[in-house]
N, C-alpha and C positions, 0 to 999 in steps of 0.2 A: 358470298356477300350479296350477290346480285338475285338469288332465289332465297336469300332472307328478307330484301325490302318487299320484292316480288308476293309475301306469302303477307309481310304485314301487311300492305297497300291492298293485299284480298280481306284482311281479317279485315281493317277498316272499313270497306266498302260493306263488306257482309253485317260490321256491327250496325253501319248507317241506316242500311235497307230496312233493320228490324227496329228501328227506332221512333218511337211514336211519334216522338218529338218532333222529331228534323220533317213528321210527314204532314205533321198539323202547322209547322212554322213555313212548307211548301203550300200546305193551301190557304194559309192566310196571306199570304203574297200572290196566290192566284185570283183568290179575293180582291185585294186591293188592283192588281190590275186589270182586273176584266169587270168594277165595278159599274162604268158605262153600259156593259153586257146583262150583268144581274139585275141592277138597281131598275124596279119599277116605274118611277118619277126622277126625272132631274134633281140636286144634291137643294137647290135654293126653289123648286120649283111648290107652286103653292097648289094644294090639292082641292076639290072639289068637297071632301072629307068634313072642311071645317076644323077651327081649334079643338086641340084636345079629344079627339077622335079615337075611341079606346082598338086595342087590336083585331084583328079582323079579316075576313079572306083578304080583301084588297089592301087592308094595311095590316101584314104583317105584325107591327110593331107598335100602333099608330099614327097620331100625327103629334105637332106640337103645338105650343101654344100662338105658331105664325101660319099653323096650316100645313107643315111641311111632313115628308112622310119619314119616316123615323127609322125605318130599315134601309130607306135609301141611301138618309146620311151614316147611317153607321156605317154603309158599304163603302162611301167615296170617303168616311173619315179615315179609314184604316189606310187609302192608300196615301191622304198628306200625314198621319202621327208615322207608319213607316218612312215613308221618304224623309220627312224633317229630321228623322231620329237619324235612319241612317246617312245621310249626309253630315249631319253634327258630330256623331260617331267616327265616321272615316275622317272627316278635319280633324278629330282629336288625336287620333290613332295615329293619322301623316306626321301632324306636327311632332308628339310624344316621341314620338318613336325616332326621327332624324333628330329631337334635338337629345335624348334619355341616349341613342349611339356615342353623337358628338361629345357629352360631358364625360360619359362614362371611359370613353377610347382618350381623350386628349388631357382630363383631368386639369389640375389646378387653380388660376382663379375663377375659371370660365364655369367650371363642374360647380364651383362652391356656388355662385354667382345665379347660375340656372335651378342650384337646387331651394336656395332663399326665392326665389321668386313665386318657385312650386308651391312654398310654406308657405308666401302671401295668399294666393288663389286659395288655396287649400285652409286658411283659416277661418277665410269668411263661411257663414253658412250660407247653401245652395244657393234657397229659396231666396232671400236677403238679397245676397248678389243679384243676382236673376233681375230678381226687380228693378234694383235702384239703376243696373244697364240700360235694362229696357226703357224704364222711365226718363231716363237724363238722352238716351238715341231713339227712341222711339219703339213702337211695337210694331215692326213691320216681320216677314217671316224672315227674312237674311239677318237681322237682330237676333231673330231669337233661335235659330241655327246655328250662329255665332257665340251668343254666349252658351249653349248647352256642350260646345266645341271645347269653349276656355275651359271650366271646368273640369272637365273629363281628360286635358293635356297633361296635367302632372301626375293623373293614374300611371300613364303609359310611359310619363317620363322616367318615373319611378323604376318599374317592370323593368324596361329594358337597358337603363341605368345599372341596375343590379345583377342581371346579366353577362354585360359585357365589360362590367368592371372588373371581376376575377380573370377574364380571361385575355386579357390584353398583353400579358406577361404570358401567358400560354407560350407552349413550345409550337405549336403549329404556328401563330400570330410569330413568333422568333423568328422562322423559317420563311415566313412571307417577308417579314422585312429585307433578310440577307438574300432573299430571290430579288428585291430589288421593288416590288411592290409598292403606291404608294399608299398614302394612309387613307383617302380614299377607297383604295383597293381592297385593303384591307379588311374595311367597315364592309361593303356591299357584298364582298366575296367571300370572306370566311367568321365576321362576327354576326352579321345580320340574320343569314339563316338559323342561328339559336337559339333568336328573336321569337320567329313567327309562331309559334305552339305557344307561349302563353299569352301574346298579343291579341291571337285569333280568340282564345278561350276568356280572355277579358271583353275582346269585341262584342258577343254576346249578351255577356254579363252588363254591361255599360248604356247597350241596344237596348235592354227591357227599364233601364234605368231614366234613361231619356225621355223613354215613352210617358213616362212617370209625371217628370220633372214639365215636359209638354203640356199633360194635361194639366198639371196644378196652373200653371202660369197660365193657361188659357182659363181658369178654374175662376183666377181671381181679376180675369178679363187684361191681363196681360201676356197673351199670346195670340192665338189662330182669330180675329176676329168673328161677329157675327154679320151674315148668317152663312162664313165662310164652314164645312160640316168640319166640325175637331170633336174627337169625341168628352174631352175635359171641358169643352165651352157648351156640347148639350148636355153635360151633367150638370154644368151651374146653369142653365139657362129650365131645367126639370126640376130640379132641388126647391123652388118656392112653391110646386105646384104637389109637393108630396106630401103635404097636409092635408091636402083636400082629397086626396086616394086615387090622385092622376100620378101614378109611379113608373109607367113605361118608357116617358120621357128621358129621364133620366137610367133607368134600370139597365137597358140596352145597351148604352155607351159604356157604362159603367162593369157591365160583365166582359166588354168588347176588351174592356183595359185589361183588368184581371186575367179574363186566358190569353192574351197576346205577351203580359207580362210573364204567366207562368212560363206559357212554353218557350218562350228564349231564355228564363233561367234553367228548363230542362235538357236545353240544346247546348247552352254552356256547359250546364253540368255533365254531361255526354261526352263531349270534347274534352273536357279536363280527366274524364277517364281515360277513355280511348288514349289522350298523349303520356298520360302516364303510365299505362303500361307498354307504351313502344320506350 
């Protein structure tokens, strides 16, 4: 048994190291945290460049239409739409997951109770929601942390609701009870770990998802403020000037989304292999 996990735990490592994915979603977070490092100009800092400054050795990317250099902010955007995302991500994950155990394991009114509320969240659309949150609390970033949180809780409620609901009758789960175990114990010790393979492999999925939802909200000026760098706020802040054949503004942010969103769907989709064949 023990030179069976021993040879998976090798093949997994072996699949990880050859995967493009997991090495392009390492250096976009090396990116975002060493942006202070790479970034030419400060994230708000105004250039000597002038508006609308096409690219160029000293601007990369440009500037925008406040002066500012545009490779900069793409670099300091990546690491607030990462951070925002994943902190919204792991509150959904935390909450989903303790309350999708608790209905699943204890059942009754309580299950029925948390799974109707799921259906509330879950019937309004995103963006809709999103909004009228922010709008009636304001658009500050713990709002909007918050609400990309709610949403994504009855993913995970779901997941591990269905889960641990076959198995609560289980003959191990029988065996814990008559050891004396409490229900507690139960949940942390022998239902939880059953959990984490498709929790993780949603994580991902959820992570490029948020990234998404980030930018529209800051798209349609309810999310990241200006001239805070979000890369959904300098594609709205580009997008009047793409008439006029100033496209970099916007172009930048906009591809910044695109491969951040691919590769955490390919990092997903990796992990949903990988656990399916262990």
């Amino acid at each position: 048994m023990d030179t069976l996990l021993v040879r998976r735990r090798r093949s997994t490592l072996h699949s990880a190291v050859r995967s493009p994915a997991l090495w392009l979603l390492g250096l976009l977070v090396l990116v975002a945290i060493l942006a202070h490092v790479l970034a030419p100009f400060g994230p708000t800092e105004i250039t000597t460049g002038g508006d609308f400054h096409p690219p160029s050795k000293t601007y990369l990317f440009g500037t925008d239409g406040n002066g500012m250099d545009v490779f900069s902010r793409v670099l300091y955007g990546a690491r607030k739409d990462l951070l925002l995302s994943l902190a919204a991500v792991a509150i959904a994950a935390a909450v989903g997951v303790l309350l999708g155990s608790t209905a699943g394991y204890i059942g009754g009114w309580l299950d029925s109770l948390l799974q109707r509320l799921s259906e509330i969240v879950q019937a309004f659309p995103v963006v809709m929601l999103g909004m009228a949150v922010l709008v009636a609390l304001g658009t500050t970033l713990l709002n909007l942390t918050l609400v990309i949180a709610l949403v994504n809780i009855p993913v995970y409620f779901r997941i591990v609701r269905s889960v641990v609901l076959p198995l609560r009758e289980s003959e191990f789960v029988e065996a814990a009870r008559c050891a004396g175990n409490t229900n507690t114990s139960i949940l942390v010790r022998h239902l939880l770990p059953n959990v984490w393979a498709p929790v993780i492999a949603q994580f991902t999925v959820n992570f490029a998802w948020a990234i998404q939802v980030i930018a529209g909200l800051s798209f349609l000026g309810l999310g990241v403020r200006v001239p805070e760098p979000e890369w959904g706020t300098m594609v709205q802040q580009g997008s009047d000037a793409v008439i006029r054949g100033i496209w970099w503004v916007s172009f930048a942010p906009g591809i910044a989304i695109f491969v951040t969103v691919l590769v955490l769907n390919r990092v997903g989709a990796w992990m949903e292999r990988t656990w399916r064949v262990r």
